[in-house]
C-alpha positions as CSV (number, residue, x, y, z in Angstrom):
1,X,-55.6,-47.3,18.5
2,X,-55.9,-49.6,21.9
3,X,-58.6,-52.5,22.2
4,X,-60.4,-50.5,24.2
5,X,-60.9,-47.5,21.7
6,X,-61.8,-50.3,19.0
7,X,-64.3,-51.9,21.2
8,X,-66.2,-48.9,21.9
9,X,-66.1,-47.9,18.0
10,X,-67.8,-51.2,17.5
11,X,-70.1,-50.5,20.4
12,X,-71.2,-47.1,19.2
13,X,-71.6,-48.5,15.4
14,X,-74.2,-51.1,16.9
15,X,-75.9,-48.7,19.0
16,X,-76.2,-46.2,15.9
17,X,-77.7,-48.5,13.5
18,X,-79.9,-50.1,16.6
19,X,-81.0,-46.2,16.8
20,X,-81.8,-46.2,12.9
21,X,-83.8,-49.5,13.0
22,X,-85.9,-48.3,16.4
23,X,-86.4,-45.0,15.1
24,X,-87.8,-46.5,11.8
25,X,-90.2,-49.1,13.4
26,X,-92.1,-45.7,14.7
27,X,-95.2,-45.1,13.1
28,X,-95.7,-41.7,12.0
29,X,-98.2,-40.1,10.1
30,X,-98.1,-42.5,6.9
31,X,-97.4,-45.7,9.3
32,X,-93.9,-46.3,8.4
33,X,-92.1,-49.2,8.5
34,X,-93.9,-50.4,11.5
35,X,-96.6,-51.3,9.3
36,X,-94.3,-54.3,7.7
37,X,-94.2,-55.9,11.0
38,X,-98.1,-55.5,12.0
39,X,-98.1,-52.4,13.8
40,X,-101.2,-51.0,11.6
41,X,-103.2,-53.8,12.5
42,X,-104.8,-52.0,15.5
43,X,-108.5,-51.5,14.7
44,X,-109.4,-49.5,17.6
45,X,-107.3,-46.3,18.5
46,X,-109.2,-45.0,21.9
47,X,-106.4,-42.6,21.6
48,X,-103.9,-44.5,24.5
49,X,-100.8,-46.5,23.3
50,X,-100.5,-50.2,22.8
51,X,-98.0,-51.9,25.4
52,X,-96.2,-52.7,22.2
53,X,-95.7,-49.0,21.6
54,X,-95.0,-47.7,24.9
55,X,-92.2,-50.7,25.0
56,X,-90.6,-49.7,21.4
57,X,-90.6,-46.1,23.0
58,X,-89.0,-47.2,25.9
59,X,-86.3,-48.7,24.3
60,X,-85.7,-46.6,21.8
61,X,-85.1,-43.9,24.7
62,X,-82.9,-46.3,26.1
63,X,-80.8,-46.9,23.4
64,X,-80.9,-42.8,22.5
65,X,-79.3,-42.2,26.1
66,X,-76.5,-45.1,25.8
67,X,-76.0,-44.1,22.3
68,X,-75.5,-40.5,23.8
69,X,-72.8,-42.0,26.4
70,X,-71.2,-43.9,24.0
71,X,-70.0,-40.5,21.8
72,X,-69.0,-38.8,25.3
73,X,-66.9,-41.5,26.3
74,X,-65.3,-41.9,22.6
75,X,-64.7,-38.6,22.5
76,X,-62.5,-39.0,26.0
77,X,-61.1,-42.0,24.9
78,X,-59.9,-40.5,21.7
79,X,-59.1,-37.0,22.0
């Protein structure tokens, strides 16, 4: 396996687990973990997002599309 295989392996196991931890801080029906961290602290929902929100949803999009990349190119790389 060359460096650059191994380094991308890496890359994609920190994007994965990134992933997992975004997609956990989401607050869903019950409040989820987001609620550890004072996302259910909000007293008034007017029914628009928080910037807080709207950020973690950015990034977890972010991450989703480079996390995406990441299994094209390692399945280049190692096919």
């Amino acid at each position: 396996m060359s460096v650059l295989a191994a380094i991308l392996i890496v890359l994609h196991v920190l994007l994965s687990l990134a992933l997992v931890a975004l997609v956990l801080l989401h607050s869903g029906r019950g409040g989820g973990l987001s609620d550890v961290f004072g996302g259910g602290m909000s007293t008034s929902n007017l029914g628009g997002s928080t910037v807080v929100e709207r950020n973690l949803d950015r990034l977890t999009v972010i991450v989703g599309i480079l996390f995406g990349i990441s299994t094209l190119i390692l399945t280049f790389v190692l096919s």
